[in-house]
C-alpha positions as semicolon CSV with decimal commas, in nm:
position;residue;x (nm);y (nm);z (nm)
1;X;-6,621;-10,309;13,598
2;X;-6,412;-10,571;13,832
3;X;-6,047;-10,587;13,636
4;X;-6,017;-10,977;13,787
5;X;-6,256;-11,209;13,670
6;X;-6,376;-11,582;13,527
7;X;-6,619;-11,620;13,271
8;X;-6,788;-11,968;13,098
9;X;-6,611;-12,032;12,819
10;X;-6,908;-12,092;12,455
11;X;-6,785;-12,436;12,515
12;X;-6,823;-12,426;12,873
13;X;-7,201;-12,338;12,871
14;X;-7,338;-12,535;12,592
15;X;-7,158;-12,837;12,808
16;X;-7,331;-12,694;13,117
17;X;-7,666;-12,637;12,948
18;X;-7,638;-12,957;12,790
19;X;-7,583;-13,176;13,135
20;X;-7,862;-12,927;13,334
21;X;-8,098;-13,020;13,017
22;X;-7,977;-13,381;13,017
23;X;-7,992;-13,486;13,409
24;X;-7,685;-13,586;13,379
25;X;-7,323;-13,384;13,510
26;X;-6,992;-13,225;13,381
27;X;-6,711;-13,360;13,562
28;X;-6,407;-13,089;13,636
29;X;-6,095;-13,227;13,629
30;X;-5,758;-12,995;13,616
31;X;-5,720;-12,675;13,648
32;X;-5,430;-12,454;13,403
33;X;-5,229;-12,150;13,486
34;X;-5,049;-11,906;13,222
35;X;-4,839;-11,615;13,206
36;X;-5,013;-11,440;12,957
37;X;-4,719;-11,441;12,740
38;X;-4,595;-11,163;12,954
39;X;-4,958;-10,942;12,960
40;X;-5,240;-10,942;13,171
41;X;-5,552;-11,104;12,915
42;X;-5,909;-11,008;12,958
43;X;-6,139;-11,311;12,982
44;X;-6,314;-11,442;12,654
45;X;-6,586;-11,684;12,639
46;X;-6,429;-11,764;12,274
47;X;-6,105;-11,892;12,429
48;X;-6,024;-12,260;12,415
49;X;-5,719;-12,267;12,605
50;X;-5,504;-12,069;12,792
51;X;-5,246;-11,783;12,582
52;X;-4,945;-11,893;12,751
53;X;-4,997;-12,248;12,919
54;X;-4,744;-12,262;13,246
55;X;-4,873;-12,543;13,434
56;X;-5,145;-12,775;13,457
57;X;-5,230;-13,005;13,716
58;X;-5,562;-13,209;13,877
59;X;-5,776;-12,959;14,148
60;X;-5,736;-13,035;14,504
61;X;-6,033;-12,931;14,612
62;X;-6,425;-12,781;14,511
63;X;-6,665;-12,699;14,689
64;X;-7,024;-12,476;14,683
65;X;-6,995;-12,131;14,892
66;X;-7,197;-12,131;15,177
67;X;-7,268;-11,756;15,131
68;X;-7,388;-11,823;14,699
69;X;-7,520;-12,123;14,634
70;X;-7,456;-12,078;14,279
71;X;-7,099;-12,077;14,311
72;X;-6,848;-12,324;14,286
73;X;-6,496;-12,304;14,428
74;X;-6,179;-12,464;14,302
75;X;-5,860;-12,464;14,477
76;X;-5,499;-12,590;14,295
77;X;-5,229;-12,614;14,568
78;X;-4,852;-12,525;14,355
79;X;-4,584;-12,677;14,588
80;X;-4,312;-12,495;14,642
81;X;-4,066;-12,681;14,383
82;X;-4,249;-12,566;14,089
83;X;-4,276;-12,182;13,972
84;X;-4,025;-11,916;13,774
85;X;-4,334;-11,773;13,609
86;X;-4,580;-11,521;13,691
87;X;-4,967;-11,621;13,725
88;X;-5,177;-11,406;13,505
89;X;-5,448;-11,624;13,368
90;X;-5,621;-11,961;13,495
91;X;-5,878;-12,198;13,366
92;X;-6,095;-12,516;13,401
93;X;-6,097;-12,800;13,182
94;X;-6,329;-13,105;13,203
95;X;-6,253;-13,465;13,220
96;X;-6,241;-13,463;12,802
97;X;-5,983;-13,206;12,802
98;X;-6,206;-12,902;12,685
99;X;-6,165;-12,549;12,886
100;X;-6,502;-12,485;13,015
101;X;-6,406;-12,159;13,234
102;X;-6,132;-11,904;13,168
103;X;-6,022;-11,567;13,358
104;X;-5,770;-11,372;13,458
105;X;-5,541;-11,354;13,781
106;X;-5,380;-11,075;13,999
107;X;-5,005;-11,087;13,858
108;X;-4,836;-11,307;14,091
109;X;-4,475;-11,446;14,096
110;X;-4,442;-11,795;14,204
111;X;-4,055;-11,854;14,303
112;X;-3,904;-12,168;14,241
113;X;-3,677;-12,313;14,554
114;X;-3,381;-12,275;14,331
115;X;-3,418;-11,894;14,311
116;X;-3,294;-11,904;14,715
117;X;-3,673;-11,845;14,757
118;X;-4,024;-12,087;14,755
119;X;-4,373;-12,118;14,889
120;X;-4,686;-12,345;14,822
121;X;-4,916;-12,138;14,612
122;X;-5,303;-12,173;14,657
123;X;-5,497;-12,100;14,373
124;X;-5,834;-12,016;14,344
125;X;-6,110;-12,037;14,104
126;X;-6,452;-11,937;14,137
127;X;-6,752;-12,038;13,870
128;X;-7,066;-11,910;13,886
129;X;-7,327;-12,150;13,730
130;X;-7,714;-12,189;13,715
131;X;-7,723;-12,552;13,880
132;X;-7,410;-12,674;14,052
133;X;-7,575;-13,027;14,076
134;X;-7,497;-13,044;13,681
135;X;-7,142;-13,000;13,776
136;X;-6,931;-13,245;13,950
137;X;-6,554;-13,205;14,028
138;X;-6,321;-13,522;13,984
139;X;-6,031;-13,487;14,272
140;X;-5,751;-13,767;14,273
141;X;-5,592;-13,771;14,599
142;X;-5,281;-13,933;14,532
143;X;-5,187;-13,684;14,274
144;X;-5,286;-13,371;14,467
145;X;-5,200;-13,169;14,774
146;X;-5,404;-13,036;15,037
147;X;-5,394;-12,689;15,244
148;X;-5,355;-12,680;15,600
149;X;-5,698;-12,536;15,614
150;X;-5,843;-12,812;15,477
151;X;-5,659;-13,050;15,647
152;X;-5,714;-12,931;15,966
153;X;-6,126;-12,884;15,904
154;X;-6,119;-13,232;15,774
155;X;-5,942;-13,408;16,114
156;X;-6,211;-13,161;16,319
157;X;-6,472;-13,319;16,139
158;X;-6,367;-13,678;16,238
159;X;-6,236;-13,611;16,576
160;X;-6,569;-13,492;16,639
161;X;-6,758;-13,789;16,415
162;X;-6,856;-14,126;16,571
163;X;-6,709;-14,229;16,220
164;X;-6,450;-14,494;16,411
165;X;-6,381;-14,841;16,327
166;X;-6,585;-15,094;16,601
167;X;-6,354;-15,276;16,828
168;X;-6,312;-15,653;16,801
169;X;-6,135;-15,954;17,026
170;X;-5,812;-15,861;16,827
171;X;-5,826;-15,496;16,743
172;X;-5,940;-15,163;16,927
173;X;-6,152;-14,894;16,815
174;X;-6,494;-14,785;16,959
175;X;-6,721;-14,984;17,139
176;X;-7,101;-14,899;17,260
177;X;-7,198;-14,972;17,623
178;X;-7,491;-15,277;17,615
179;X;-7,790;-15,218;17,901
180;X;-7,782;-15,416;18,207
181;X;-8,024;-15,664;17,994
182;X;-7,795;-15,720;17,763
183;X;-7,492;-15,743;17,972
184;X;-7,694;-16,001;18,177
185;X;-7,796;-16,211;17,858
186;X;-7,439;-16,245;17,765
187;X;-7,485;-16,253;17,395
188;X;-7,374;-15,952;17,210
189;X;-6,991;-15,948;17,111
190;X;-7,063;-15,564;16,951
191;X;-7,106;-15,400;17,305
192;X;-6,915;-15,309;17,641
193;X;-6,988;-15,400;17,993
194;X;-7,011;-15,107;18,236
195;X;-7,020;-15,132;18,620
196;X;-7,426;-15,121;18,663
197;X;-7,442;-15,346;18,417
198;X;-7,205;-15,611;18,550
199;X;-7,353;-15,575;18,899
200;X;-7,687;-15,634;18,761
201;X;-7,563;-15,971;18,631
202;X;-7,383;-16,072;19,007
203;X;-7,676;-15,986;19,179
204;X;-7,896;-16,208;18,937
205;X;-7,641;-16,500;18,965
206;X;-7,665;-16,469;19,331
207;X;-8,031;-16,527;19,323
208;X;-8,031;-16,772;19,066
209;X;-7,757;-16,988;19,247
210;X;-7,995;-17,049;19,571
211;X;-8,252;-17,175;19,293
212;X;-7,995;-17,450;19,222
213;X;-7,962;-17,607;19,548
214;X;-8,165;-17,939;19,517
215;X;-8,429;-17,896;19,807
216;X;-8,598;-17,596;19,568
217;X;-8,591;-17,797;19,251
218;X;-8,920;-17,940;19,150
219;X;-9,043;-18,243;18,971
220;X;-9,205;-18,133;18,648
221;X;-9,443;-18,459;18,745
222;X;-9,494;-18,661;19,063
223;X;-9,322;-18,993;19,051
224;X;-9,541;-19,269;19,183
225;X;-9,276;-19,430;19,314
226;X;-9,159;-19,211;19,553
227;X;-9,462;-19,149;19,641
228;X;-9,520;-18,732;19,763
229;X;-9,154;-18,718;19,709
230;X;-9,165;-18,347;19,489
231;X;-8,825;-18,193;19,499
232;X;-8,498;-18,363;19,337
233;X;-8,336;-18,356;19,697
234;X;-8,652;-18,600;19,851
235;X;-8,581;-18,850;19,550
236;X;-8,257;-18,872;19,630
237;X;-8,319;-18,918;19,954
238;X;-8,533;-19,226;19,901
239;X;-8,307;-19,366;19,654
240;X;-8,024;-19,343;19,887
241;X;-8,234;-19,527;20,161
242;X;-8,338;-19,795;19,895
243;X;-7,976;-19,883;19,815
244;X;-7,872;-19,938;20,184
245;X;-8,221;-20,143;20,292
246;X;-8,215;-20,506;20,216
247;X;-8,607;-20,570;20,197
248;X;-8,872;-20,299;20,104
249;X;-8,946;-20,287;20,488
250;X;-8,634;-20,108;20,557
251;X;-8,768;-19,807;20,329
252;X;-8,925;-19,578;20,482
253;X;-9,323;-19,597;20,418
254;X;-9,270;-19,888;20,175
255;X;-9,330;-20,282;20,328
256;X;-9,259;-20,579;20,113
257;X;-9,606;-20,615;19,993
258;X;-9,576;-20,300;19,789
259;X;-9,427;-20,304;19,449
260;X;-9,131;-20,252;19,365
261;X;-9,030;-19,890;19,288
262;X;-8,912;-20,028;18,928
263;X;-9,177;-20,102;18,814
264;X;-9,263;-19,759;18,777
265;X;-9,007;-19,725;18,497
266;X;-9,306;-19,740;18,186
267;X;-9,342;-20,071;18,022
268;X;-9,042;-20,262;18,203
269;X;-9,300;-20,549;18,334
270;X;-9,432;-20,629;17,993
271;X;-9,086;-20,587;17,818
272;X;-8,985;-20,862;18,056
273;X;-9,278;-21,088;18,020
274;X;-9,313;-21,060;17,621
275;X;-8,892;-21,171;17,589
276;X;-9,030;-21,483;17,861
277;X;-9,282;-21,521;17,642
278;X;-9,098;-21,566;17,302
279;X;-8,798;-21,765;17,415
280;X;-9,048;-21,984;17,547
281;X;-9,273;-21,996;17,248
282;X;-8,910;-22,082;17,041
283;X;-8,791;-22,341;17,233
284;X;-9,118;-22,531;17,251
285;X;-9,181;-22,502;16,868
286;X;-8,836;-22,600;16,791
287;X;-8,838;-22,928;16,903
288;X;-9,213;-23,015;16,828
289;X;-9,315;-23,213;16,531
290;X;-9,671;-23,096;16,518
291;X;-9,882;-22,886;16,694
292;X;-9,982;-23,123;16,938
293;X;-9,612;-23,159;17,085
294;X;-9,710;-22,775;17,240
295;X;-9,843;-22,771;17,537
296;X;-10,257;-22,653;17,502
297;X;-10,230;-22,666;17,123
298;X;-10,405;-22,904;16,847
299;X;-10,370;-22,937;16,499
300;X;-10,674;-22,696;16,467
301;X;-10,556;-22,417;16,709
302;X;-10,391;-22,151;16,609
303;X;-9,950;-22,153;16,534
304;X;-9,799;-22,133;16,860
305;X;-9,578;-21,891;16,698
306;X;-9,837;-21,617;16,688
307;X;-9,861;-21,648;17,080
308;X;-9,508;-21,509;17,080
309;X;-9,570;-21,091;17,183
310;X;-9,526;-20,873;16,902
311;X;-9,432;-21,127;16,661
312;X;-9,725;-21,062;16,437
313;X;-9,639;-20,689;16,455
314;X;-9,298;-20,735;16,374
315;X;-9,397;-20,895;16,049
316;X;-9,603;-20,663;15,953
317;X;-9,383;-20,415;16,020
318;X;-9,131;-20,624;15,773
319;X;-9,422;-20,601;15,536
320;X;-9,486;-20,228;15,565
321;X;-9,120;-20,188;15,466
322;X;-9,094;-20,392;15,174
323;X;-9,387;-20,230;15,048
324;X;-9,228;-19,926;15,057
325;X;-8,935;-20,034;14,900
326;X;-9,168;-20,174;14,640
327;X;-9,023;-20,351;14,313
328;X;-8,670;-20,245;14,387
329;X;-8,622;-20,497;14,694
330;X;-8,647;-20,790;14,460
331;X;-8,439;-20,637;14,178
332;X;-8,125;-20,757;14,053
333;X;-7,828;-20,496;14,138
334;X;-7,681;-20,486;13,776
335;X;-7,642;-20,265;13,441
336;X;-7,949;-20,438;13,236
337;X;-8,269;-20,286;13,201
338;X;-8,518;-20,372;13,482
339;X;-8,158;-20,375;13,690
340;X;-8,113;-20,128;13,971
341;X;-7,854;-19,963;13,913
342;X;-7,538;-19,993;14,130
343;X;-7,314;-19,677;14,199
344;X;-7,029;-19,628;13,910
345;X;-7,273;-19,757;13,638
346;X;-7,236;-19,533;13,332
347;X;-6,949;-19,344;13,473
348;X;-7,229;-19,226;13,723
349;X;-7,071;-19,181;14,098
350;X;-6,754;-19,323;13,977
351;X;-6,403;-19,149;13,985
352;X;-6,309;-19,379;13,654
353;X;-6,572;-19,338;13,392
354;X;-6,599;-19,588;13,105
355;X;-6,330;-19,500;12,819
356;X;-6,520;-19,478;12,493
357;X;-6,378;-19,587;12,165
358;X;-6,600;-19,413;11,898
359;X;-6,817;-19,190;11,958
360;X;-7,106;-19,331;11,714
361;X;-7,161;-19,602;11,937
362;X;-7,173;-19,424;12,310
363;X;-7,589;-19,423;12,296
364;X;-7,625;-19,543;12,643
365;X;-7,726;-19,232;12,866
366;X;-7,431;-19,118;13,126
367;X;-7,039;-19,018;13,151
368;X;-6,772;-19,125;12,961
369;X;-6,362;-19,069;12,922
370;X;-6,218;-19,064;12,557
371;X;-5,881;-18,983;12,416
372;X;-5,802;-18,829;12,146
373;X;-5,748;-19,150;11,938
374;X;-6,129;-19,200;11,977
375;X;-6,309;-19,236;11,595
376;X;-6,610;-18,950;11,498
377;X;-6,468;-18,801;11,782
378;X;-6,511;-18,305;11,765
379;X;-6,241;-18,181;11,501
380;X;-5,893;-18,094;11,701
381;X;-6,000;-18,362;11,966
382;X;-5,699;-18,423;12,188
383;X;-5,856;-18,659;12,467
384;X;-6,155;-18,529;12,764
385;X;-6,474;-18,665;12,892
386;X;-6,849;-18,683;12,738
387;X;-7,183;-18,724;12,853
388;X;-7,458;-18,889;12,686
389;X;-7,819;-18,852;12,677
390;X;-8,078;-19,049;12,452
391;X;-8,425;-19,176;12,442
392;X;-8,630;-19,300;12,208
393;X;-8,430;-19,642;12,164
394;X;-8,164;-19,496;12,080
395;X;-8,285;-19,292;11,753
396;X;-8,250;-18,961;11,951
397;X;-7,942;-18,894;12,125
398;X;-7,727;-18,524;12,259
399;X;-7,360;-18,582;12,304
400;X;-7,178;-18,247;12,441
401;X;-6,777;-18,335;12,478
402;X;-6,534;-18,096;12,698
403;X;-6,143;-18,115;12,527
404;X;-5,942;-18,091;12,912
405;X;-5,608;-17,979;12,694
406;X;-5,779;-17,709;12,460
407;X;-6,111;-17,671;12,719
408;X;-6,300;-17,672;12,439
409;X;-6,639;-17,767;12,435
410;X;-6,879;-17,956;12,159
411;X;-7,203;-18,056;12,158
412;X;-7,381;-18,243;11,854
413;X;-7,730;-18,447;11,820
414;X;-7,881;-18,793;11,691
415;X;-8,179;-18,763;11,520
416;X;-8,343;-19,041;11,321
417;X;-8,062;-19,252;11,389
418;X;-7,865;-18,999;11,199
419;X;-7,538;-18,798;11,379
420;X;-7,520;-18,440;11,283
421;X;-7,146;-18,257;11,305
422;X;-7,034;-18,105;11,541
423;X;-7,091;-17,781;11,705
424;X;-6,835;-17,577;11,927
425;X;-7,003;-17,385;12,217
426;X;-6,871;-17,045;12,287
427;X;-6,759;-17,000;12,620
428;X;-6,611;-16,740;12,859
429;X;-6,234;-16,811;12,734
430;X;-6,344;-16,730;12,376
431;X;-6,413;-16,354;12,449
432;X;-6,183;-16,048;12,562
433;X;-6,391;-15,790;12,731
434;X;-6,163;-15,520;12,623
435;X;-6,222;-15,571;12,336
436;X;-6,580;-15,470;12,337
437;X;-6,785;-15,183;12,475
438;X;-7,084;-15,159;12,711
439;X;-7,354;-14,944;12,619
440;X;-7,303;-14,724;12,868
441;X;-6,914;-14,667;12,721
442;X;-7,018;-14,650;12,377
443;X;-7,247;-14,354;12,381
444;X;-7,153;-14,204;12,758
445;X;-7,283;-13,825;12,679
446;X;-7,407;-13,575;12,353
447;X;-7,151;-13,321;12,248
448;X;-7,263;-13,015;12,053
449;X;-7,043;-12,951;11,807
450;X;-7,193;-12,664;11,587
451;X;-6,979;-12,389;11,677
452;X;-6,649;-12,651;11,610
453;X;-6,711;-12,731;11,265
454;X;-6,632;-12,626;10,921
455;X;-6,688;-12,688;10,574
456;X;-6,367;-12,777;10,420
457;X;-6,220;-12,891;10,745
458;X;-6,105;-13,252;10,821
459;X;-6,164;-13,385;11,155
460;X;-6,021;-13,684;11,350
461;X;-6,208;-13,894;11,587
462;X;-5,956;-13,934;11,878
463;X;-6,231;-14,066;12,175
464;X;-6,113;-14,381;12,169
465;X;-6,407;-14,560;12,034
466;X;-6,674;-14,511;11,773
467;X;-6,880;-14,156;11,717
468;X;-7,190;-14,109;11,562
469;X;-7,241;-13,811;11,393
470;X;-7,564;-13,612;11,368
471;X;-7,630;-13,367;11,148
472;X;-7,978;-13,137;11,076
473;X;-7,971;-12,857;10,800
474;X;-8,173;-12,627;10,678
475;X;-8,039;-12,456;10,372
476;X;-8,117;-12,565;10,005
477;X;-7,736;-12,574;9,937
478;X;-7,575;-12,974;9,879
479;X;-7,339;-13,073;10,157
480;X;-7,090;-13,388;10,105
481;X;-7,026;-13,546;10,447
482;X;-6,719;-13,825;10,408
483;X;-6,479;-14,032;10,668
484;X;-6,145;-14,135;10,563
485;X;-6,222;-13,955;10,271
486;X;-6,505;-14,128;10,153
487;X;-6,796;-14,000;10,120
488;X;-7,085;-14,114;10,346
489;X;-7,365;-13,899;10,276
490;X;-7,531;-13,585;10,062
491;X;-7,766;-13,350;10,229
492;X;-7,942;-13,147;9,989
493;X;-8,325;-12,975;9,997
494;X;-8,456;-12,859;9,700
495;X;-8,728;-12,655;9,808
496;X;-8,555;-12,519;10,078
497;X;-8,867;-12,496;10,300
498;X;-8,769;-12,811;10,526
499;X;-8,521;-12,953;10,714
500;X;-8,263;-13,256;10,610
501;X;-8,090;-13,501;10,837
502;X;-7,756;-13,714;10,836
503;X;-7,665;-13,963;11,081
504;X;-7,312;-14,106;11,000
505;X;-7,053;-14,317;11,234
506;X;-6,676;-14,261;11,297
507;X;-6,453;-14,506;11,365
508;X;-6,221;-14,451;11,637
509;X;-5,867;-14,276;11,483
510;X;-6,071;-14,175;11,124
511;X;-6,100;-13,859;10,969
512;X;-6,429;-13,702;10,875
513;X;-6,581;-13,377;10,804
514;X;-6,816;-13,156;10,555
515;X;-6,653;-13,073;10,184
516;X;-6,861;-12,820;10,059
517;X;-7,230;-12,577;10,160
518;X;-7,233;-12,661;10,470
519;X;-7,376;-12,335;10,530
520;X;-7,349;-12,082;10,790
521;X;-7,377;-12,154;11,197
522;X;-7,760;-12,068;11,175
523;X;-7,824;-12,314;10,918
524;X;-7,721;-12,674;11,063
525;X;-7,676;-12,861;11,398
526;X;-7,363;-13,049;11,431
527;X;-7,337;-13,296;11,751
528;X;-7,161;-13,577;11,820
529;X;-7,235;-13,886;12,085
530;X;-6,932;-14,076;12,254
């Protein structure tokens, strides 16, 4: 049989068993090294701590062997300022402080500088479980060293990665090449140019800058008047012509008879001719006394205003928007019903709200200031704003007040005409979340207990928060549970051919445990959730 080896400690594997069974994982946090008290121990599953505790410290690092797949390895590195002892013993404790693995350790010295002598000490610790998913190992790496081995692997590893920060405008780091399309589009600020690329993108300038010159631009339409004029160079070459020739003779292919290339600009001619048209239409109406002042009208013709172009749609244009507007356009701007309402009315849109004096009387709907001198104002008012909203005619109103000093807030109701008192809303300010757990906190993970507890024995609840207690027995022998020594429950079975339960809670820092019968490790299940 090997003379140097770990075993599980009965803690250790009901833990284990408990997280495989569970889906859930048993975090290892420090590992412990003794002396033996001067002798080399054999490993006991029994043990729950070491025989001679030397030094205890977080792991550095765990890992699963390549080779076993079933094994996990934990290293501890001792720097060289810390020894005098001799390693004889090691073991594992979880992140609740219970040993889960124990064994023993080929007698080792560890100098301590002062002895004119040091070294960093690795350490070692292999665990052999069914599942190493269930088991997780918590490393802190500011508390911790870290072998050279390790070390070195780990700056392999990202020399050898792609894992590299990006390079910005400001900063450097990595950058991926684009493609010659993408270098040519010009958009990406996440990739690098390279040579093919960038020629790519001359090249197609090049060919893109003889497209420019203005002989191989084309109309997107023909302009009738420059007649088969069809690149931007020929119109500008007419237009340059035009503005030196002093009749349309002096352009080429154009005589005075033909019309003038403006009036190819859409709708000019008629533009023109309509303005004519009303200015005329004015003046003549203006100074007539009847219809029969206007030249060609008669009392029974039609207004001579109508002949004025797009007078009549104007109007109805006029129309169409009042229309729209509807009722409002002939409203009175003001704070009385039918009113429309200008900006700043009921503290609406307005930087200075109305100030109210008592708040029995603030039924109109909107925003208000009041100090705290304000009558049937919340209890421990000392001055804020209020909104206001009622219907009804007043009989139903909500009033919810925010104090700016105490940022309290109220809120109370009008019904029948009747105020009710007022109620204080609870908000964010009025809770401490440390003072209150999460669900998740509160009942994080199942503990069996049965092979921990005692009859007789008093217990204290040191988690840090509330336990609850479960307890299943199967003897016909009375068992008196209490906490804080009072008692909390009696399990008894008279016929002694079923089972009895107990469910009890702990308060965080209270004692608790079994007085008498609790009968013998095969006859009850003791576990505990925190």
């Amino acid at each position: 049989m090997a003379k140097f080896y770990t075993v599980p400690t009965a803690v250790g594997e009901a833990k284990i068993a408990n997280a495989i069974a569970l889906g859930r994982t048993l975090t290892i946090a420090e590992l412990a090294i003794g002396d033996g008290n001067g002798e080399l121990p054999d490993p006991d599953s029994d043990r729950t701590s070491l025989v001679n505790q030397v030094r205890r410290a977080p792991i550095n690092t765990s890992v699963v062997d390549d080779d076993n797949p079933n094994w996990i390895v934990v290293e501890q590195v001792i720097p060289p300022d810390e020894g005098g002892w001799t390693i004889r013993e090691i073991g594992l404790f979880d992140s609740d402080g219970d040993m889960i693995a124990y064994g023993n350790y080929p007698e080792t010295y560890k100098p301590v500088l002062s002895e004119g002598s040091g070294r960093t000490q690795t350490i070692r610790f292999v665990m052999q479980v069914s599942d190493t998913a269930a088991v997780t190992l918590k490393v802190d790496p500011s508390v911790v060293l870290a072998t050279r081995e390790y070390v070195d692997d780990e700056i392999d590893q990202h020399a050898q990665s792609r894992n590299h920060p990006d390079a910005t405008t400001s900063a450097k780091g990595m950058m991926q090449f684009g493609t010659s399309e993408q270098t040519r589009a010009g958009t990406r600020t996440d990739r690098a140019a390279h040579l093919a690329g960038v020629k790519a993108a001359i090249d197609q300038h090049k060919e893109e800058a003889q497209a420019h010159n203005a002989s191989k631009i084309a109309l997107d339409t023909p302009l009738n008047a420059f007649g088969d004029a069809d690149t931007v160079q020929a119109v500008l070459a007419l237009l340059g012509a035009a503005a030196k020739a002093e009749t349309h003779n002096g352009i080429a292919g154009r005589s005075n008879a033909d019309a003038h290339p403006m009036s190819a600009i859409s709708g000019l001619d008629a533009a023109i001719t309509s303005i004519n048209e009303v200015l005329n239409g004015l003046g003549a109406a203006a100074q007539a006394e009847n219809h029969n002042d206007i030249a060609g009208r008669d009392a029974s013709g039609a207004h001579p205003m109508s002949a004025i172009t797009g007078l009549n749609a104007a109007i109805e244009a006029i129309n169409d928007v009042l229309d729209g507007l509807g009722s409002a356009a002939t409203r009175t701007v003001g704070t009385n019903s039918g009113n429309v309402m200008e900006v700043g009315a009921f503290g609406l849109g307005s930087q200075d709200p109305p100030e109210l004096s008592d708040f029995n009387i603030a039924l109109d709907t909107g925003a208000y200031t009041a100090r705290e001198t304000a009558l049937n104002s919340p209890p421990g008012w000392s001055g804020g704003v209020a909104t206001v909203i009622t219907r009804s005619g007043g009989d139903y109103s909500v009033q919810m007040a925010f104090d700016v000093n105490t940022r309290n807030v109220y809120v109370r109701v009008l019904s029948q005409g009747v105020w009710r008192s007022w109620d204080s809303i609870l908000t964010s300010a009025d809770f401490n979340p440390d003072d209150y757990y999460t669900k998740d906190q509160l009942f994080a993970a199942v503990h069996d207990e049965t092979n921990n507890r005692s009859e007789g024995a008093t217990y204290t609840n040191t988690t840090g928060k509330p336990m609850l207690v479960a307890v299943t027995k199967n003897n016909q022998n009375p068992a008196v549970f209490h906490v804080d020594g009072i008692e909390v429950g009696l399990m008894q079975d008279a016929s002694g051919d079923a089972r009895s339960n107990l469910t009890f809670i702990v308060p965080n820092g209270s004692t608790y445990g079994c007085d008498t019968n609790l009968g013998t490790i095969n006859d009850i299940i003791w576990v505990e959730t925190y």
